[in-house]
C-alpha positions in Angstrom: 234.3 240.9 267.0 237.1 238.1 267.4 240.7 239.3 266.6 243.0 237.1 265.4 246.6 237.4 264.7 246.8 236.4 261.0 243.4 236.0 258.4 244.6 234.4 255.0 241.6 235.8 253.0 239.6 234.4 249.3 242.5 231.6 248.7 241.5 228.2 247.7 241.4 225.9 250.4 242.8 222.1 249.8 242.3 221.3 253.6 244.7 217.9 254.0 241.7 215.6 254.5 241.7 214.2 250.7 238.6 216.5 250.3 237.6 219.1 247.4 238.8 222.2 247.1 237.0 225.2 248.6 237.2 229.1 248.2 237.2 230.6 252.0 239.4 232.3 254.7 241.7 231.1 257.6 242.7 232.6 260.6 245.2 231.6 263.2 245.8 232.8 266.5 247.9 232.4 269.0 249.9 229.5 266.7 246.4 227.8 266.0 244.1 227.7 263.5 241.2 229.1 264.6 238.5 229.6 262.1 238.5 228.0 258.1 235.5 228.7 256.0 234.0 232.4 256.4 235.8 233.9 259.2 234.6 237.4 260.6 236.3 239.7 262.7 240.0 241.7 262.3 243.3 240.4 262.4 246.7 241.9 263.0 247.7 241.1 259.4 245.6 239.5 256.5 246.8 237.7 253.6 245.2 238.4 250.3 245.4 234.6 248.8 243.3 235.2 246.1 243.5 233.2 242.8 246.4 230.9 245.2 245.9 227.5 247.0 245.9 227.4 251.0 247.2 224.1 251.8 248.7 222.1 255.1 252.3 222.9 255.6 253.8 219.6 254.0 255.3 217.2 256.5 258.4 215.3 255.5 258.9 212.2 257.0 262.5 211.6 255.8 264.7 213.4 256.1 268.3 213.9 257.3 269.7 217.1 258.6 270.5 215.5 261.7 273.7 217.0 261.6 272.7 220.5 260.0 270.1 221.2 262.6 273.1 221.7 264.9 274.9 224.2 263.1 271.6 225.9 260.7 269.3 227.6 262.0 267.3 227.2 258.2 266.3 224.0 257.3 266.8 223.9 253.6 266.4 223.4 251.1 263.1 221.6 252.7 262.0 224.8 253.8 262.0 226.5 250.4 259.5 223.8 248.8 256.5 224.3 251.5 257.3 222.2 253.8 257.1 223.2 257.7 258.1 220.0 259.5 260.8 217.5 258.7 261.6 214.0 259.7 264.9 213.3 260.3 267.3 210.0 262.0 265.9 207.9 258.9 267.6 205.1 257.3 269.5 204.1 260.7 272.0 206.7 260.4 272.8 209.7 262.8 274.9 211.0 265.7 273.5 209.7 269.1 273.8 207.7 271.0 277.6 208.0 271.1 280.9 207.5 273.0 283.4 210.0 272.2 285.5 207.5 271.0 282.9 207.1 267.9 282.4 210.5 266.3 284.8 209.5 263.8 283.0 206.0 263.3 279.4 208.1 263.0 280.7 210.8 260.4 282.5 208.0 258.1 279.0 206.1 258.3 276.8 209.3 257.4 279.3 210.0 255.1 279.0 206.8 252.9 275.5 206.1 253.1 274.4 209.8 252.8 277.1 211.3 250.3 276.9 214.5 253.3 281.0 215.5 253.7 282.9 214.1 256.5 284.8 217.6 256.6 281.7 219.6 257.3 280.4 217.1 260.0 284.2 217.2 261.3 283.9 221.1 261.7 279.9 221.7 262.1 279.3 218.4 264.7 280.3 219.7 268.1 279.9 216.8 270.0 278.2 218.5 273.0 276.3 215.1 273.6 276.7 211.5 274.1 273.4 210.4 275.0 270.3 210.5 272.6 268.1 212.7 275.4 271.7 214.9 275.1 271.6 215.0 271.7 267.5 216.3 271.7 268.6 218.8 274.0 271.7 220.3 271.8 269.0 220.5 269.0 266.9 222.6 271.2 269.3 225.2 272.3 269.2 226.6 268.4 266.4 227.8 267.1 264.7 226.9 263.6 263.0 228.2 260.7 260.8 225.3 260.9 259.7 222.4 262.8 262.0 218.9 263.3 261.7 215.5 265.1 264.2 213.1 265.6 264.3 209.2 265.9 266.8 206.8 267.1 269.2 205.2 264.4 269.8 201.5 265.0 273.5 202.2 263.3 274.6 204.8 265.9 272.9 202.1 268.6 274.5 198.9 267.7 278.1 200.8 268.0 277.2 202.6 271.5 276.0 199.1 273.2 278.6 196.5 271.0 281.3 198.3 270.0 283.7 196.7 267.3 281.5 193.6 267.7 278.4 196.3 266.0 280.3 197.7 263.8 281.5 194.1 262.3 278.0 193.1 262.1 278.5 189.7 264.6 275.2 188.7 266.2 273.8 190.5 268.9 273.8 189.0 272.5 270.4 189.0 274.7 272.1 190.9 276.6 272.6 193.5 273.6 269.6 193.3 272.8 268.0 194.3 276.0 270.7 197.4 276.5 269.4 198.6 273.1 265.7 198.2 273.7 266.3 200.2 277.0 268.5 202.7 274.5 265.6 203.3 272.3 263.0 203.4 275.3 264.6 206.0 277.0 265.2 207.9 273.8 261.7 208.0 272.8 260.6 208.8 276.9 262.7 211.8 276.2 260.8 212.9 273.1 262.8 210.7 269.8 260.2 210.1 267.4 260.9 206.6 266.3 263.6 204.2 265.4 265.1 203.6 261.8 267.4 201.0 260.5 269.1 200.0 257.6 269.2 196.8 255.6 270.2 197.5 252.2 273.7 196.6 250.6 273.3 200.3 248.9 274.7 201.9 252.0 277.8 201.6 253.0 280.5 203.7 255.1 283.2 206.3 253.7 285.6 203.6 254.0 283.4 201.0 252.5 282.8 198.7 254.9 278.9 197.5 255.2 276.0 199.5 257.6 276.3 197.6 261.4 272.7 197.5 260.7 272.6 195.1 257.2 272.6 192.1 259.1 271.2 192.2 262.1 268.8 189.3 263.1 265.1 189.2 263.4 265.6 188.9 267.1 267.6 191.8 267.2 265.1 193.8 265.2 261.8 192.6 266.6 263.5 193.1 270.7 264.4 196.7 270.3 261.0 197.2 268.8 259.4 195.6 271.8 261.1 197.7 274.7 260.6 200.7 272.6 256.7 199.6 272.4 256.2 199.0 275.9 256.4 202.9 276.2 253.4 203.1 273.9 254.8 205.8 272.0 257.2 205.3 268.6 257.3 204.8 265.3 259.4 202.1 263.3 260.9 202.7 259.9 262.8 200.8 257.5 264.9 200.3 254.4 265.9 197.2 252.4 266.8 195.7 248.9 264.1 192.9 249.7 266.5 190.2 248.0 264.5 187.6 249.6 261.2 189.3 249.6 258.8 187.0 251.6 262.0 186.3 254.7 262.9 189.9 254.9 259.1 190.9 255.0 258.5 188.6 257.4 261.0 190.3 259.6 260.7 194.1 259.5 256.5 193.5 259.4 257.9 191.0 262.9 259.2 194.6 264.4 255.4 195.9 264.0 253.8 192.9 265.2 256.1 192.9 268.3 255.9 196.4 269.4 252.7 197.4 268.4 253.8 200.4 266.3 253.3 202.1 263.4 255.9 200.9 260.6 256.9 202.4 257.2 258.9 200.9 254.6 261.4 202.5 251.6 259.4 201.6 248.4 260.9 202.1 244.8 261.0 200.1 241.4 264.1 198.3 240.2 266.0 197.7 236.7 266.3 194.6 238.6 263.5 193.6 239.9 261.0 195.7 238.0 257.9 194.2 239.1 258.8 193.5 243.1 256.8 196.7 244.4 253.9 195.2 243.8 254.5 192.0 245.9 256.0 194.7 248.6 252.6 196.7 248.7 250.7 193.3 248.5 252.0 192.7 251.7 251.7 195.8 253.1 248.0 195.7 252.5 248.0 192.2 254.4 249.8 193.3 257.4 247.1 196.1 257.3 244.3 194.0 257.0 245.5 192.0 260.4 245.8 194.8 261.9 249.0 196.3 262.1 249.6 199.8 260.9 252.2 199.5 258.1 253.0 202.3 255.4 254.9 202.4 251.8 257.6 205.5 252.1 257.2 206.3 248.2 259.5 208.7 245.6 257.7 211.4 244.0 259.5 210.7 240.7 262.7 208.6 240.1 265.5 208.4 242.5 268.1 210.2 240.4 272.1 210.8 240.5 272.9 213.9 239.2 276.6 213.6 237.0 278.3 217.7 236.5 281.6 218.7 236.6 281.1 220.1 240.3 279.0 216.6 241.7 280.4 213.7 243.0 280.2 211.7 240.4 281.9 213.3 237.4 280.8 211.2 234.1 284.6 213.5 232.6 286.8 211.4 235.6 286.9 208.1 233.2 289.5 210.6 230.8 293.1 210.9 232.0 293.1 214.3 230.4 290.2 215.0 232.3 291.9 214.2 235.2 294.4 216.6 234.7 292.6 219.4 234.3 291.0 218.5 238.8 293.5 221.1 239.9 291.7 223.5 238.1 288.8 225.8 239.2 285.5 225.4 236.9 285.7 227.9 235.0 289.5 227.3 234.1 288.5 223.5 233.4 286.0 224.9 231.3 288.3 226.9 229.2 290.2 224.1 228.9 287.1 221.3 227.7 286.3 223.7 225.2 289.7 223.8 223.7 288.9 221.4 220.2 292.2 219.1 221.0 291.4 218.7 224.7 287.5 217.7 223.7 288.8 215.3 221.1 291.2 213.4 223.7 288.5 214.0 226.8 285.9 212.5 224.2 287.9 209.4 223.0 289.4 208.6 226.6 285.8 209.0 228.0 284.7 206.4 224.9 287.3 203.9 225.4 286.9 203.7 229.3 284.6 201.3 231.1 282.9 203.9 233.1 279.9 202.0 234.4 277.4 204.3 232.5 274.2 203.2 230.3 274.1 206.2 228.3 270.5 205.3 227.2 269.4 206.0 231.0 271.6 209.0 231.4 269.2 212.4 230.3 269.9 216.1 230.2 268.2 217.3 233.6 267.3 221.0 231.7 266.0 223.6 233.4 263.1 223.5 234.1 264.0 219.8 235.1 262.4 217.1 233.5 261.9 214.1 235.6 259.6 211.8 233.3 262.2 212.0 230.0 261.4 210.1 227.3 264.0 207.6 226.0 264.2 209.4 222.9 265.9 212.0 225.3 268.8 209.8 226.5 272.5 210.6 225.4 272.2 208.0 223.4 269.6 208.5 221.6 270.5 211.7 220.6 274.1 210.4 219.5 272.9 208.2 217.5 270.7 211.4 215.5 273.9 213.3 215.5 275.9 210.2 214.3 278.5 211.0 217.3 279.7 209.1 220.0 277.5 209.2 223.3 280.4 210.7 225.5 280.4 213.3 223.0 277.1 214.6 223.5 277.3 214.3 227.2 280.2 216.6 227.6 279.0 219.2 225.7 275.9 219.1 227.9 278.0 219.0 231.1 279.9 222.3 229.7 276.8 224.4 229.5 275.8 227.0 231.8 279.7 227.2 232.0 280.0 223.9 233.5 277.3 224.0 235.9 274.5 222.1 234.1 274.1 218.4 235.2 273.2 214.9 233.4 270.3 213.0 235.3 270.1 209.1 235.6 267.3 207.6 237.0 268.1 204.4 238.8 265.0 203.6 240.4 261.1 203.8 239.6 261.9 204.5 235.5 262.3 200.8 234.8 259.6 201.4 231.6 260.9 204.9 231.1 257.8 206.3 232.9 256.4 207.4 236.1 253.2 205.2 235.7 254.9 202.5 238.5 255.1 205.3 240.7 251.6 206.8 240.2 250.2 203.3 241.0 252.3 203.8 244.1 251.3 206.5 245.1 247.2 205.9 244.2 247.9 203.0 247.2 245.6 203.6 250.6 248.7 202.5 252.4 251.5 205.0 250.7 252.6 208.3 251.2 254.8 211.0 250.1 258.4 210.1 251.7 262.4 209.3 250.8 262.8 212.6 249.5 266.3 212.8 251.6 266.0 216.5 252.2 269.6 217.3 254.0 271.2 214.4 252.2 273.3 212.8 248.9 274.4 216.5 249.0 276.8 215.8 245.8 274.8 213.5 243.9 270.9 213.8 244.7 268.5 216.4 244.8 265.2 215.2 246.0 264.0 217.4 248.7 261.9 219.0 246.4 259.6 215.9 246.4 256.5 218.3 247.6 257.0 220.9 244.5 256.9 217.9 242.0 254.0 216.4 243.3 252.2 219.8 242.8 253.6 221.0 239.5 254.6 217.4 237.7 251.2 215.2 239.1 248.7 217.8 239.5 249.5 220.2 236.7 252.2 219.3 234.1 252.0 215.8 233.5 252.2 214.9 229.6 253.2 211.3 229.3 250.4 209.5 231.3 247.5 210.5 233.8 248.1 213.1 236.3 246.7 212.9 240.4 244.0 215.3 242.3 244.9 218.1 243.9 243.1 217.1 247.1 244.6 213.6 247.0 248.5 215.2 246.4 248.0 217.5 249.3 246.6 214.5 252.0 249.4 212.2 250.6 252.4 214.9 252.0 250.7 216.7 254.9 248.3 214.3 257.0 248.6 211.4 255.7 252.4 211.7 256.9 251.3 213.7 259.5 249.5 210.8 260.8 252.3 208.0 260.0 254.2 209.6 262.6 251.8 210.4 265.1 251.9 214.4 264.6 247.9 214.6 265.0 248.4 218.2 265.7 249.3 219.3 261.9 248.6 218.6 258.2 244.8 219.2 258.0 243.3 223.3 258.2 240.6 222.4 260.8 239.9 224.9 264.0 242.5 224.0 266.7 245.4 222.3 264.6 248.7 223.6 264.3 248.9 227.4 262.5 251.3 225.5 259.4 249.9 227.0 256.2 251.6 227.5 252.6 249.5 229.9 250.5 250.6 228.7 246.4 250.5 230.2 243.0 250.0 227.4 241.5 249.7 228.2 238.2 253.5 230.0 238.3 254.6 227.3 240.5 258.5 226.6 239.1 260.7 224.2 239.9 264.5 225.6 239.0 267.3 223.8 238.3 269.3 222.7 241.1 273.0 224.2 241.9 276.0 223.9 243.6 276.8 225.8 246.6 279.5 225.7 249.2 277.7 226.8 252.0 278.6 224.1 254.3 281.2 224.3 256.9 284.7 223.8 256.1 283.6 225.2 252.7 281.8 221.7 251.9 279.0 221.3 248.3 276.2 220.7 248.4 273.3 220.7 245.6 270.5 223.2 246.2 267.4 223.6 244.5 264.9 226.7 244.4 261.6 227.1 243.3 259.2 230.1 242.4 255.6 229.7 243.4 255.5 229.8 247.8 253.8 232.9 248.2 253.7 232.7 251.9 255.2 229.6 254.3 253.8 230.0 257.6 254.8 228.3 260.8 252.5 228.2 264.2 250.9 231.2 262.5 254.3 232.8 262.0 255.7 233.7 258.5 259.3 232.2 258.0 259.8 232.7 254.2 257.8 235.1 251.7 258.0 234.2 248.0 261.1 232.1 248.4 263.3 234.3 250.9 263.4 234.3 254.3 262.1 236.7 256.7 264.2 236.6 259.9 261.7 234.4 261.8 262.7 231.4 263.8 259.5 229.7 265.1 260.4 226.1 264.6 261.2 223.7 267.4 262.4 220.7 268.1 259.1 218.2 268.3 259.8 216.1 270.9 257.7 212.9 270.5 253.6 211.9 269.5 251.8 214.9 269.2 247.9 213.9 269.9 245.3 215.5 268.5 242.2 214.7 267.2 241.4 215.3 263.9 237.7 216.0 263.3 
């Protein structure tokens, strides 16, 4: 009879392919799964996953702990919402290459465009590294709860090869060009996983100042692309407003065309331009149809600030009352909100100011969060029932839970007021689950529990339009991400893949409220956000958390390039 080291026994398996769900057993041994269906023989430990799903561990293709992974050995709060192998160096943005004369350049850009402290990067960032094949190798030395890849970022590139000319944007040379495609090569011969870059005026430095990447030519884009393509190995990704939809198309789909590569692309409804993503995903499907292999990156709900009185963005900060009260800790300012003279004054400054906020798209977040809120929801809506002024209402939400409660505002895919945009995105055959920003917008977005919403909001909770399968949420965040990055060794339970398994209670799946904590170094915030539900997330056959907490084990590694596989 075979042993095996782990048998997860009677669960419901939802296998990653995009096919039903079946009741059977899955063993693993020796980090690989080795039998799915009816498996005999003994194991060194067995799972009792009745009445729970078996699923792929969920891969996250964007991500940015690219700084954390030096300093953490646990990858959350990814790790905490099933997911067992994240994506990080998205969005152009990250530490290597670099010349030490940079780090501060580097930190002030992750700093604007990712809302992750520059004093934490200042005290967790060692700098043991200048090269990108230097940088994989600090990530190695530390081990991980769970698996990471990294990819080159086109801003950290541009300032290593141009210097002030990269970082004021001027055109790049041939000469540049070429230094930077041999950059890239090299870092993806030493085991990056693709290139990103930026080209969105959303992003911007600490100091202000524009990515080096916005602006950088077709020429640029499409020759770095090239010398990273003649390795045969890398993947391309991309983000951009898309102000001039059918020109900027034409040039990130050029980057595909002239490498070869897989290519993915940031995808999300506008108040603006409500209606663009379809045109986007138009195009994407005619880029696929001649050939290329281009993906949509979509948001499993809307991208959402949060507004508290411990975030970033602190909705109380348009009252010069309010302001004097900063020196205070919370619960002192607190105290001091609740005082009847100081809410009248906080209230009327708040009113008079011109704060920037739509109150009919701001939303108490609750807890349970509720991320498809109706607009009878919004702060101003209920001001208008209570006949009091909007800032009103949204302080005395903010002061709950003792001033830890937050206002939500979605500013992309709720241009209706509903998620049906995104389920259409989603539904595409050339989407998958991405931009939850897992490491990132530590002060101001919570989103790297993407993978629980998918499971609790489209498969099970959904009241305010049609919900999604099971089987197809599972293949959207395990192998059809898997396979947008060329991980062919994970995101499907077939003998011989990867031993990355999340056993779920689905029907007590919760998604909790997210919180402040200032864990980070230097004593830096940053938003955090639990869930109930993950009976068991297991890593190359390896448990690394049990219902939530975790156990001590540190199997994850750094994933150092394509990992080929077939999957049969």
């Amino acid at each position: 009879m075979t042993t095996h080291d782990l048998i997860i026994r009677g669960g419901t398996i939802v296998d990653g392919t995009g096919g039903p769900p079946f009741s059977g057993d899955l063993a693993i041994t020796n980090g690989r799964i080795s039998g799915v269906g009816s498996v005999e023989g003994s194991a060194t430990r067995t799972i009792d996953a009745d009445g729970a799903l078996v699923t792929p561990g969920v891969v996250d293709v964007h991500c940015h702990y690219d700084g954390q992974a030096t300093w953490d050995s646990q990858i959350v709060p990814s790790a905490w919402h099933g997911v067992t192998t994240v994506v990080m160096g998205n969005c152009g943005v990250g530490f290597a290459p670099v010349h030490d004369r940079d780090h501060e350049r580097l930190i002030e850009l992750m700093e604007g465009v990712e809302d992750i402290p520059g004093s934490a990067l200042h005290e967790g960032l060692d700098w043991r590294w200048n090269s990108f094949p230097e940088y994989l190798d600090a990530l190695e030395r530390r081990p991980h709860d769970i698996d990471f890849a990294a990819q080159v970022p086109h801003g950290a590139l541009r300032l290593f090869v141009m210097g002030e000319r990269g970082a004021a944007r001027e055109d790049a040379t041939e000469e540049d060009i070429a230094e930077m495609g041999r950059l890239a090569r090299e870092a993806i011969e030493a085991g990056a996983l693709g290139f990103s870059t930026s080209r969105t005026r959303n992003h911007r430095t600490s100091t202000g100042d524009w990515t080096p990447t916005l602006t950088a030519a077709a020429d640029e884009l499409a020759g770095i692309a090239a010398a990273m393509g003649a390795s045969g190995l890398g993947v391309l990704q991309v983000v951009s407003d898309f102000a001039d939809l059918d020109r900027e198309m034409a040039t990130v789909v050029g980057m595909a065309e002239a490498s070869g590569c897989p290519l993915s692309i940031s995808l999300a409804q506008s108040y603006q331009r409500p209606e663009d993503w379809r045109r986007i995903l138009a195009a994407i499907g005619e880029a696929n149809e001649r050939g290329l292999r281009v993906t949509a990156q979509v948001a499993a709900r809307p991208v959402g600030v949060l507004l508290g009185l411990q975030a970033t963005i602190d909705p109380t900060r348009a009252s010069a009352s309010a302001q004097g009260l900063a020196g205070l800790p919370l619960g002192g300012r607190v105290a001091q909100l609740r005082r009847p003279e100081v809410r009248e004054a906080v209230v009327e400054e708040m009113s008079a100011s011109n704060s920037g906020f739509s109150w009919e798209r701001v939303f108490p977040l609750g807890d349970p969060p509720d991320y498809e809120p109706a607009p009878e929801d919004s702060i101003e809506a209920e001001a208008r029932r209570l006949g009091v002024p909007p800032a009103a209402v949204a302080l005395d939400h903010l002061l709950e839970d003792d001033g830890r409660a937050f206002l939500y505002v979605p500013f992309l895919n709720y241009a209706q007021g509903n998620l049906d945009a995104v389920r259409a995105m989603l539904e595409d055959a050339h989407s998958v689950v991405g931009l939850g920003d897992g490491g990132a917008h530590v002060g101001t977005i919570c989103d790297g529990s993407f993978p629980t919403t998918m499971l609790t909001h489209w498969v099970r909770d959904r009241s305010r339009g049609e919900r999604l399968e099971l089987a197809t949420v599972v293949a959207k965040q395990t192998s059809a991400t898997a396979r947008m990055v060329g991980l062919l060794d994970r995101g499907v339970l077939q003998t011989g893949m990867k031993g990355d398994v999340s056993v779920i209670d689905l029907d007590n799946l919760t998604l909790h409220r997210p919180t402040m904590s200032f864990d980070l170094p230097a004593g830096g915030k940053r938003l955090l956000q639990r869930a109930d539900g993950y009976l068991h997330t297991i890593v190359s056959g390896c448990e690394v958390y049990a219902s939530g907490e975790h156990t001590g084990e540190l199997p994850g590694r750094l994933v150092r390039g394509a990992q080929p596989a077939a999957i049969r």
